[in-house]
KOLMAR-241222 format. One record per atom (N, C-alpha, C, O): x, y negated, z negated; residue number from 1; residue in one letter. Coordinates in steps of 0.05 Angstrom, whole numbers. Layout:
BEGIN
r c1->X; c2->Y; c3->Z; resi->NUM; resn->a
...
END
This chain:
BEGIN
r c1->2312; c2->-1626; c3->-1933; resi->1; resn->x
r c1->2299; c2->-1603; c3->-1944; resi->1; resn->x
r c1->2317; c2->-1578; c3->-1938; resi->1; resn->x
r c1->2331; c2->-1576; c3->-1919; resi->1; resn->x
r c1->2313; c2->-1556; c3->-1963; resi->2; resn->x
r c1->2327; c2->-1526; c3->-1947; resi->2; resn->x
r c1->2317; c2->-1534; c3->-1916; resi->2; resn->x
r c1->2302; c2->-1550; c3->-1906; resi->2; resn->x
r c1->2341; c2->-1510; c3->-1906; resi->3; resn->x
r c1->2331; c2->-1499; c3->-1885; resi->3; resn->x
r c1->2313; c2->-1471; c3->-1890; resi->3; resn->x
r c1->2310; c2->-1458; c3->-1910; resi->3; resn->x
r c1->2302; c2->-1469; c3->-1861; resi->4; resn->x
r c1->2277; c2->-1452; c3->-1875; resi->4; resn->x
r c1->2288; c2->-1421; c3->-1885; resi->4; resn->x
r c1->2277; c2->-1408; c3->-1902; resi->4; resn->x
r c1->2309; c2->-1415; c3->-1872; resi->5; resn->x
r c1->2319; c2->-1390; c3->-1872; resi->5; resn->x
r c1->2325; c2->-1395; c3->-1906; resi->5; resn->x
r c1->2307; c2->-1380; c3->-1915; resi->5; resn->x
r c1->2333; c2->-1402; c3->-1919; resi->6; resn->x
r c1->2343; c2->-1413; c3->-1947; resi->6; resn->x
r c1->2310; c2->-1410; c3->-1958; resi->6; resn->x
r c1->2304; c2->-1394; c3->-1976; resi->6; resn->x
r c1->2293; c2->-1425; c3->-1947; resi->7; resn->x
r c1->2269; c2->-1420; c3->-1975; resi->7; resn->x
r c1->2267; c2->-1394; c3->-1967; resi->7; resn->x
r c1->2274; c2->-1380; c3->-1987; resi->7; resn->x
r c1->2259; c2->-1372; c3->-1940; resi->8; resn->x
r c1->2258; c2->-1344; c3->-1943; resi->8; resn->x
r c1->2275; c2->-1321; c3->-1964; resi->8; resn->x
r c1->2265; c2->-1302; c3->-1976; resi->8; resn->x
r c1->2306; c2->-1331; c3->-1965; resi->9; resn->x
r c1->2320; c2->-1315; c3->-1980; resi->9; resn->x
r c1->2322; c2->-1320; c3->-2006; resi->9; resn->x
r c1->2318; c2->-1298; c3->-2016; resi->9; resn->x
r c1->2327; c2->-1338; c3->-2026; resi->10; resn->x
r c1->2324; c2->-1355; c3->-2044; resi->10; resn->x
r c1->2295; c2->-1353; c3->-2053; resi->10; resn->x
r c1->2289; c2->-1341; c3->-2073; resi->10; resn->x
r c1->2280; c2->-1363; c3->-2038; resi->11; resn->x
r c1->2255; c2->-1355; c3->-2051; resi->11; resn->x
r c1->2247; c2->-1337; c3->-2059; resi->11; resn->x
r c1->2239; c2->-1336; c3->-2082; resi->11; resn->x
r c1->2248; c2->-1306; c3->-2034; resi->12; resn->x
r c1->2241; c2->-1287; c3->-2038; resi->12; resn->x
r c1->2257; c2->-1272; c3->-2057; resi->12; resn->x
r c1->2248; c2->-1253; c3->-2071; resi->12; resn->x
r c1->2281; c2->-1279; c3->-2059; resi->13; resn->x
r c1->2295; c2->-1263; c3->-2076; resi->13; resn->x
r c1->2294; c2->-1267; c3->-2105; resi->13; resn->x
r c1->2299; c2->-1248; c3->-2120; resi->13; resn->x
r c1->2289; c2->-1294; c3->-2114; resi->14; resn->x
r c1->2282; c2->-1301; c3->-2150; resi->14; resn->x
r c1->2254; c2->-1295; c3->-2147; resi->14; resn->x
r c1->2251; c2->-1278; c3->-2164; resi->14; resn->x
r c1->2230; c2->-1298; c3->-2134; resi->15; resn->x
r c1->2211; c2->-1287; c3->-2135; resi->15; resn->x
r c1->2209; c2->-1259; c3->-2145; resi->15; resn->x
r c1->2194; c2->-1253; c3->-2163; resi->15; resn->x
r c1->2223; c2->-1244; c3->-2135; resi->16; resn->x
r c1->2225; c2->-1206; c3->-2127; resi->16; resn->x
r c1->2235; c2->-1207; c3->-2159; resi->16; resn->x
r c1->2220; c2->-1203; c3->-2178; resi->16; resn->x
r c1->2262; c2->-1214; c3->-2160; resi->17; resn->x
r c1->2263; c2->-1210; c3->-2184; resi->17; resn->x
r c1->2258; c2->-1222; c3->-2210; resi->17; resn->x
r c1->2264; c2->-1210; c3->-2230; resi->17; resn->x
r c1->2249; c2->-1246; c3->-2210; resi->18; resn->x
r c1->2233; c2->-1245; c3->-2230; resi->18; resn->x
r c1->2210; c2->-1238; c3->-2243; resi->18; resn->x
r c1->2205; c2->-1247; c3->-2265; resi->18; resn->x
r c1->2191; c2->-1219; c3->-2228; resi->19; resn->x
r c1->2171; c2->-1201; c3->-2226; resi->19; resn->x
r c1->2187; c2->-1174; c3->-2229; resi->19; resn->x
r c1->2172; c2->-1158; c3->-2240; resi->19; resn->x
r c1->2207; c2->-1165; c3->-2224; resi->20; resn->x
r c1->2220; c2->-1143; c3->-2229; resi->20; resn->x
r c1->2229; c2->-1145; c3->-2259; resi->20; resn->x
r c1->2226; c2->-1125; c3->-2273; resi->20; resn->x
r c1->2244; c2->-1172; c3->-2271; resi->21; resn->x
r c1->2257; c2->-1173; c3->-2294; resi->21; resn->x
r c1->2239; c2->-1177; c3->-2315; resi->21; resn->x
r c1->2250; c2->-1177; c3->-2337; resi->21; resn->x
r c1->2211; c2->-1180; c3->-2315; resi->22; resn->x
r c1->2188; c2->-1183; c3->-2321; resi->22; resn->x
r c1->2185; c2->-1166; c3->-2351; resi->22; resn->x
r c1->2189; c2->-1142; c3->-2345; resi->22; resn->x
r c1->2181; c2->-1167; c3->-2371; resi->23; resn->x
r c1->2183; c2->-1147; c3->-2390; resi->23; resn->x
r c1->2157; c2->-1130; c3->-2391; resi->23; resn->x
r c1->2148; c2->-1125; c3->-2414; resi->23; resn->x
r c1->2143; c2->-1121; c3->-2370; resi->24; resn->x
r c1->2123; c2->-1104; c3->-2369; resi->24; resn->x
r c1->2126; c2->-1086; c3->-2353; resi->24; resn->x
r c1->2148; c2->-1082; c3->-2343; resi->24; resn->x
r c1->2106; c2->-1071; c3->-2347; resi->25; resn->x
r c1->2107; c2->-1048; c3->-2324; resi->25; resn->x
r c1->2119; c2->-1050; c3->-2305; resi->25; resn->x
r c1->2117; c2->-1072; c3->-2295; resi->25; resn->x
r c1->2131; c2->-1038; c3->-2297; resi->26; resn->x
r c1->2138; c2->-1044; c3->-2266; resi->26; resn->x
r c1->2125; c2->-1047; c3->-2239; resi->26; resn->x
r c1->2103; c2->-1035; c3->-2238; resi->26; resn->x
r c1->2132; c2->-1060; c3->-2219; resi->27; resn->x
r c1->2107; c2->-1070; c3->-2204; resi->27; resn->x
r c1->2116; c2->-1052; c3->-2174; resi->27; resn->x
r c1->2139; c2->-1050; c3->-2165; resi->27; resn->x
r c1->2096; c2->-1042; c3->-2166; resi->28; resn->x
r c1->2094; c2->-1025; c3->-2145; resi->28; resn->x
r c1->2104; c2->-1043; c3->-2120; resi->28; resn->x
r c1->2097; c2->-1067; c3->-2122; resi->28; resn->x
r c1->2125; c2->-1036; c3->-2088; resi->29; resn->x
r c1->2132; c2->-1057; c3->-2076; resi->29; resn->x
r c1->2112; c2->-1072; c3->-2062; resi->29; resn->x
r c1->2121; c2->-1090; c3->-2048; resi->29; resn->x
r c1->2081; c2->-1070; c3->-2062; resi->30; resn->x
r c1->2065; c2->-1088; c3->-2045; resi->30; resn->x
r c1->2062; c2->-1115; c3->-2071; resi->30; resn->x
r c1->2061; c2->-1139; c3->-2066; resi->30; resn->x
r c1->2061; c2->-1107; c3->-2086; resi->31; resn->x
r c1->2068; c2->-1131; c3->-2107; resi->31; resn->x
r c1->2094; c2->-1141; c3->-2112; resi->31; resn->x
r c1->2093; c2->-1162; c3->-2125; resi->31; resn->x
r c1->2115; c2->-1135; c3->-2107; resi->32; resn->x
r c1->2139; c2->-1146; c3->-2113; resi->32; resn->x
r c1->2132; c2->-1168; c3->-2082; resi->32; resn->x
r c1->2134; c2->-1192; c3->-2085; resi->32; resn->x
r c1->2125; c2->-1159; c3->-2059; resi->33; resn->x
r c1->2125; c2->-1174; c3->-2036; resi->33; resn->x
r c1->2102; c2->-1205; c3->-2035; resi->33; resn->x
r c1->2102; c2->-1225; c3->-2021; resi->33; resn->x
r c1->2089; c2->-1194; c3->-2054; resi->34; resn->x
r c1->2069; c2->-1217; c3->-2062; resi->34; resn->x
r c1->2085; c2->-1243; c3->-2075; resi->34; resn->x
r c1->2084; c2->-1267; c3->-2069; resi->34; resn->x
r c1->2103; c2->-1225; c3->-2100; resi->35; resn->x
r c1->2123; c2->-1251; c3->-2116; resi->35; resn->x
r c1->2139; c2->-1261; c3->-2090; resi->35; resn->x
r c1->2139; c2->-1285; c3->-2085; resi->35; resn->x
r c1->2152; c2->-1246; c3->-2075; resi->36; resn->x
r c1->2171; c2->-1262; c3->-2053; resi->36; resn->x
r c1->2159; c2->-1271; c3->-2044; resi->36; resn->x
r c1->2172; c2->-1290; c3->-2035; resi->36; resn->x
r c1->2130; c2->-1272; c3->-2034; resi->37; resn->x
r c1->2129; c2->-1289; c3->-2014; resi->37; resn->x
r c1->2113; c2->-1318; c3->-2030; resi->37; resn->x
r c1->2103; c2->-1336; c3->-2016; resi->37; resn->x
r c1->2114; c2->-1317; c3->-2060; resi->38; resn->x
r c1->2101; c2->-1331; c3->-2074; resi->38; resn->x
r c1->2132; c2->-1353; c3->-2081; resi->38; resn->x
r c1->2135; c2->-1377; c3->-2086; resi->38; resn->x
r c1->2150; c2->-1331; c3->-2079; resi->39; resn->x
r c1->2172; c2->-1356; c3->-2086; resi->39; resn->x
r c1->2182; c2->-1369; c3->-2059; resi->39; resn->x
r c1->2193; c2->-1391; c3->-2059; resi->39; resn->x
r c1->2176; c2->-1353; c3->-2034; resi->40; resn->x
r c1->2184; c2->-1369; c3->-2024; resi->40; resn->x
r c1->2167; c2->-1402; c3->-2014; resi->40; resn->x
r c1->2177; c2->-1423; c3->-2006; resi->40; resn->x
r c1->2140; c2->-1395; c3->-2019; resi->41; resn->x
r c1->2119; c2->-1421; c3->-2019; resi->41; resn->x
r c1->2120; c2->-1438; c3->-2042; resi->41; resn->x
r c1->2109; c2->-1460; c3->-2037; resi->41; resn->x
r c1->2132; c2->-1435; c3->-2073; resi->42; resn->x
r c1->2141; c2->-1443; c3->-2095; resi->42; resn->x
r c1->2173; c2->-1463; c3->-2074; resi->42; resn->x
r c1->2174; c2->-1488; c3->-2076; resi->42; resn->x
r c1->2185; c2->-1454; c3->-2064; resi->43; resn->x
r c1->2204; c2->-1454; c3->-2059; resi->43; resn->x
r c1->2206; c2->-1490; c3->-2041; resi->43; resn->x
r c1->2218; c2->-1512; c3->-2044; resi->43; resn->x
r c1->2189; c2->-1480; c3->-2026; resi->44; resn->x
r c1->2190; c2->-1505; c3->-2005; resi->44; resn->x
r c1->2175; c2->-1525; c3->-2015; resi->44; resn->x
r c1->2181; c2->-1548; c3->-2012; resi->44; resn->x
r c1->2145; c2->-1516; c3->-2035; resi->45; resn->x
r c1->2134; c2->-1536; c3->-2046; resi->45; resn->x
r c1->2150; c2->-1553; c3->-2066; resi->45; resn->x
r c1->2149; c2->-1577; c3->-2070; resi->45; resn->x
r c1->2165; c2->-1536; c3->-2078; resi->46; resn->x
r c1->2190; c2->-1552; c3->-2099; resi->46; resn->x
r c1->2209; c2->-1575; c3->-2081; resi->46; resn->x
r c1->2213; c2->-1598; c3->-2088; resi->46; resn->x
r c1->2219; c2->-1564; c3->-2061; resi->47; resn->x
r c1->2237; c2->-1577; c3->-2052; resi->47; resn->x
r c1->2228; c2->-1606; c3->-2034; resi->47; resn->x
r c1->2239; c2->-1627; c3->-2033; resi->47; resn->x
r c1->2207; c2->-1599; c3->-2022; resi->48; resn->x
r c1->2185; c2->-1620; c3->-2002; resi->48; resn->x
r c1->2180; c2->-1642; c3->-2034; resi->48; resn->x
r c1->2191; c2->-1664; c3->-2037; resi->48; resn->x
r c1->2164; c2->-1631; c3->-2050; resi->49; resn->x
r c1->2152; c2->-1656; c3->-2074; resi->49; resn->x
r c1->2183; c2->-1670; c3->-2081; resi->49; resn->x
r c1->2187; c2->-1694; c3->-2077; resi->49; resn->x
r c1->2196; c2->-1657; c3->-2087; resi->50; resn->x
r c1->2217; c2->-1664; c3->-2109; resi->50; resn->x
r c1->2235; c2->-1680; c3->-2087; resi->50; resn->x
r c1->2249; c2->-1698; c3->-2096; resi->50; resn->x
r c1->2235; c2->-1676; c3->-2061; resi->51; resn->x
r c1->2256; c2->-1705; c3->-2046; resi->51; resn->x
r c1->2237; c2->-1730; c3->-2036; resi->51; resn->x
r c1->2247; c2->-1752; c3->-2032; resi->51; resn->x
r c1->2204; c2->-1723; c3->-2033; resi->52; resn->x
r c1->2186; c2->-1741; c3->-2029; resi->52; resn->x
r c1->2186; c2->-1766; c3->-2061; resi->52; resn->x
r c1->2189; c2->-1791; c3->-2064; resi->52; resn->x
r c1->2181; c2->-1742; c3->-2078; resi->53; resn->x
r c1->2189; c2->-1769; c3->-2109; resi->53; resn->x
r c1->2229; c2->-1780; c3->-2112; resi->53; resn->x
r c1->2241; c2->-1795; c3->-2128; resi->53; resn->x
r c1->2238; c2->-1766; c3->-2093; resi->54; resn->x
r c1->2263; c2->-1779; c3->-2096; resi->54; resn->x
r c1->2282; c2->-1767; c3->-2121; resi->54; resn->x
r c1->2304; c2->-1774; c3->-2132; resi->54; resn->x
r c1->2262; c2->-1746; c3->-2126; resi->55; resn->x
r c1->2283; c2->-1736; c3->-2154; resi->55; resn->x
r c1->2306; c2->-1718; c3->-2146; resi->55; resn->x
r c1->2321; c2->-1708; c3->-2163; resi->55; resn->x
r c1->2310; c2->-1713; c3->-2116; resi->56; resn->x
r c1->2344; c2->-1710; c3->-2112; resi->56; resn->x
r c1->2335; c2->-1714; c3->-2078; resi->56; resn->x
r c1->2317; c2->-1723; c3->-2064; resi->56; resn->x
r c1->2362; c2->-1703; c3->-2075; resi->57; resn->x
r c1->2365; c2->-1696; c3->-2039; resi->57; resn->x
r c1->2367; c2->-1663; c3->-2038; resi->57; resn->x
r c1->2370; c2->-1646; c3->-2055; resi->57; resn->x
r c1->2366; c2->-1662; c3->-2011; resi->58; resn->x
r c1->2366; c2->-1635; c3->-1993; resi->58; resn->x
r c1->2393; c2->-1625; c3->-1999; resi->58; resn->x
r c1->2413; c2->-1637; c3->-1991; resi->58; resn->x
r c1->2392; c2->-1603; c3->-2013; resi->59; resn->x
r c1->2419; c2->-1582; c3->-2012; resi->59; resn->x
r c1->2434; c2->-1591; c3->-2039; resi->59; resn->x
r c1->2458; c2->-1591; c3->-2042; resi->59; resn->x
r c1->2419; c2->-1598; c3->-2053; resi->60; resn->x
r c1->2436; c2->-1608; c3->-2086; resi->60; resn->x
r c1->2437; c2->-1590; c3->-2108; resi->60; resn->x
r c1->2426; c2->-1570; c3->-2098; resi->60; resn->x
r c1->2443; c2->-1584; c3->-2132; resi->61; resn->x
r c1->2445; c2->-1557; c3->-2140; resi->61; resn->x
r c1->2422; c2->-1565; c3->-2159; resi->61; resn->x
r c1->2414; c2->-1546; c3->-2171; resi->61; resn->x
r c1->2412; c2->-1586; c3->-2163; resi->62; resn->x
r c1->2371; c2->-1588; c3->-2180; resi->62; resn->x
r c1->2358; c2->-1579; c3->-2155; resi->62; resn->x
r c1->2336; c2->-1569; c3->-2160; resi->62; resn->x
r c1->2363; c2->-1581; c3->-2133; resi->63; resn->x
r c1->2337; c2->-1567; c3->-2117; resi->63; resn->x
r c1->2338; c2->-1540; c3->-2120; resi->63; resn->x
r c1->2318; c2->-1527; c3->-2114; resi->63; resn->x
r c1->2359; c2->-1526; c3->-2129; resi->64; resn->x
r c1->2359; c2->-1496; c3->-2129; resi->64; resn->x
r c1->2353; c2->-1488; c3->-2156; resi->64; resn->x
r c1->2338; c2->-1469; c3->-2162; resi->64; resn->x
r c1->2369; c2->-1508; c3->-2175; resi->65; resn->x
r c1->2358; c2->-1497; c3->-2195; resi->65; resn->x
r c1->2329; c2->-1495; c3->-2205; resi->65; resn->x
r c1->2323; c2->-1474; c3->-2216; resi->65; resn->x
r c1->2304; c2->-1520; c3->-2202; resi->66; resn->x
r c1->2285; c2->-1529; c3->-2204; resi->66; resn->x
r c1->2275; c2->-1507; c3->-2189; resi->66; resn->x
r c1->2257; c2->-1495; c3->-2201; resi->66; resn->x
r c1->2283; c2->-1496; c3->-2164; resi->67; resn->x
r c1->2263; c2->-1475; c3->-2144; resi->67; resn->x
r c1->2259; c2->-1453; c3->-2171; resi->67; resn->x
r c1->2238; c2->-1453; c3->-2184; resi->67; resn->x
r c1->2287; c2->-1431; c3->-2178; resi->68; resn->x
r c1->2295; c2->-1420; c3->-2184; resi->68; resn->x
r c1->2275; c2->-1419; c3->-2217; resi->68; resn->x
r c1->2261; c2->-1400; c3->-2223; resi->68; resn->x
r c1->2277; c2->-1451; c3->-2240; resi->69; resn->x
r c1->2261; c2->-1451; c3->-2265; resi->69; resn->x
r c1->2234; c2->-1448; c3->-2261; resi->69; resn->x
r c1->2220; c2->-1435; c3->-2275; resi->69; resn->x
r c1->2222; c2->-1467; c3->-2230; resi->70; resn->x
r c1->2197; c2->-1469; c3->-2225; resi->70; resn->x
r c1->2183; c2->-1435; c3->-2220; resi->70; resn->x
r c1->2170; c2->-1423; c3->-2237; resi->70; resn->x
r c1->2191; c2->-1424; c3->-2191; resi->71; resn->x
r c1->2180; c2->-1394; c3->-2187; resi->71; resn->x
r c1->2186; c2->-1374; c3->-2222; resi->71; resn->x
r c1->2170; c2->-1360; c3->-2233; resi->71; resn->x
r c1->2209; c2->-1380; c3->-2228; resi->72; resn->x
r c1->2213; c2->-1359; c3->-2255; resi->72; resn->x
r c1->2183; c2->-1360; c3->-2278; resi->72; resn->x
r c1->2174; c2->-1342; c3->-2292; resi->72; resn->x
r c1->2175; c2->-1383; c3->-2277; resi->73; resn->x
r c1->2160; c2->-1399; c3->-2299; resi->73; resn->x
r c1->2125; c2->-1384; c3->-2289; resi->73; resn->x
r c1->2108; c2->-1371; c3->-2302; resi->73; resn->x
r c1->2125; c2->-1395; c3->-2253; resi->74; resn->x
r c1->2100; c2->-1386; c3->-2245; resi->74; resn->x
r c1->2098; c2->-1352; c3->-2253; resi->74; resn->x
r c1->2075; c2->-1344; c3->-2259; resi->74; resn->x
r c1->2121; c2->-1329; c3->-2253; resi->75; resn->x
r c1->2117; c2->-1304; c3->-2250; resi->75; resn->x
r c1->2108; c2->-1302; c3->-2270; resi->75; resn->x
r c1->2084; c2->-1294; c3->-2272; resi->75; resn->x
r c1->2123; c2->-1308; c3->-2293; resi->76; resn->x
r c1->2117; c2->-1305; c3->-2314; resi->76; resn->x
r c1->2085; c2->-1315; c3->-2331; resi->76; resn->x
r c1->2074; c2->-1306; c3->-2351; resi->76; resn->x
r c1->2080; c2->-1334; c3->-2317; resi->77; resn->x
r c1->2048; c2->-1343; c3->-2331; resi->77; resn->x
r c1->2031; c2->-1315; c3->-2312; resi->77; resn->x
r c1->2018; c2->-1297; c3->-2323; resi->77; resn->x
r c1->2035; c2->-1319; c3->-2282; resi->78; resn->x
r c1->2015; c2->-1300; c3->-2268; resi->78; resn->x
r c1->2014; c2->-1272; c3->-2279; resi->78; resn->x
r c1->1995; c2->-1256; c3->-2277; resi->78; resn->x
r c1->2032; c2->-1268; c3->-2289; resi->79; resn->x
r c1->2037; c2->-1242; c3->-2302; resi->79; resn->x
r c1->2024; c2->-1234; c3->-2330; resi->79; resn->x
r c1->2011; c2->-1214; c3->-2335; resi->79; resn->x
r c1->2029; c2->-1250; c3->-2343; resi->80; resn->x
r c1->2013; c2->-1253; c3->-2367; resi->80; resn->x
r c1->1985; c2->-1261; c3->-2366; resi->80; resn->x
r c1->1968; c2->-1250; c3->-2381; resi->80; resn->x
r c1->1980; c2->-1279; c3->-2350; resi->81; resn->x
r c1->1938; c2->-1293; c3->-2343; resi->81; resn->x
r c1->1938; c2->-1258; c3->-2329; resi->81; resn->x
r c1->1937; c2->-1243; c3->-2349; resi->81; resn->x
r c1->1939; c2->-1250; c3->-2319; resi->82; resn->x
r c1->1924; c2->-1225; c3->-2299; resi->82; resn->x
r c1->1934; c2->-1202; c3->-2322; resi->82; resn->x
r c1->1915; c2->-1189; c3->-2330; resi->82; resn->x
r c1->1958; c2->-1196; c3->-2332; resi->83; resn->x
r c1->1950; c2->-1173; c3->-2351; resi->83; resn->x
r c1->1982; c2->-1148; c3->-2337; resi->83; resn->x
r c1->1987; c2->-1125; c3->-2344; resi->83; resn->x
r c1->1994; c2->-1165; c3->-2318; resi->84; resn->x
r c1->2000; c2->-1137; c3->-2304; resi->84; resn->x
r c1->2024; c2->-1132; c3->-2303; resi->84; resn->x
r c1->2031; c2->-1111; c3->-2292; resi->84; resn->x
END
């Protein structure tokens, strides 16, 4: 699996900005901290399922990418279902 320091930065940081690159309003920072800490729980849940089904190993460049399509995909629906 990442190490944890890796889902904090990585996570939080495609989280942050993909809620920043967002084509709507701009989001005040107690909400940008919500997406980081949403990618970083996106982050670990991606990487925990995805070596449990065997669909890679720890530190491969599909676990980053998959983190990276997965959180981008969640901002973007949460963003659009809520309006904001």
């Amino acid at each position: 699996m990442m190490s944890f320091l890796a889902f904090l930065i990585f996570g939080g940081i495609v989280g942050m900005l993909s809620a920043h690159l967002y084509p709507k309003k701009r989001l005040k920072l107690k909400e940008l901290m919500v997406y980081a800490l949403a990618g970083v729980v996106i982050s670990f849940l991606v990487s925990f399922f995805g070596q449990t089904l065997s669909l890679f190993r720890s530190g491969q460049m599909l676990e980053w990418f998959s983190t990276l399509l997965i959180t981008m995909l969640f901002v973007a629906c949460w963003r659009a279902l809520t309006g904001k």
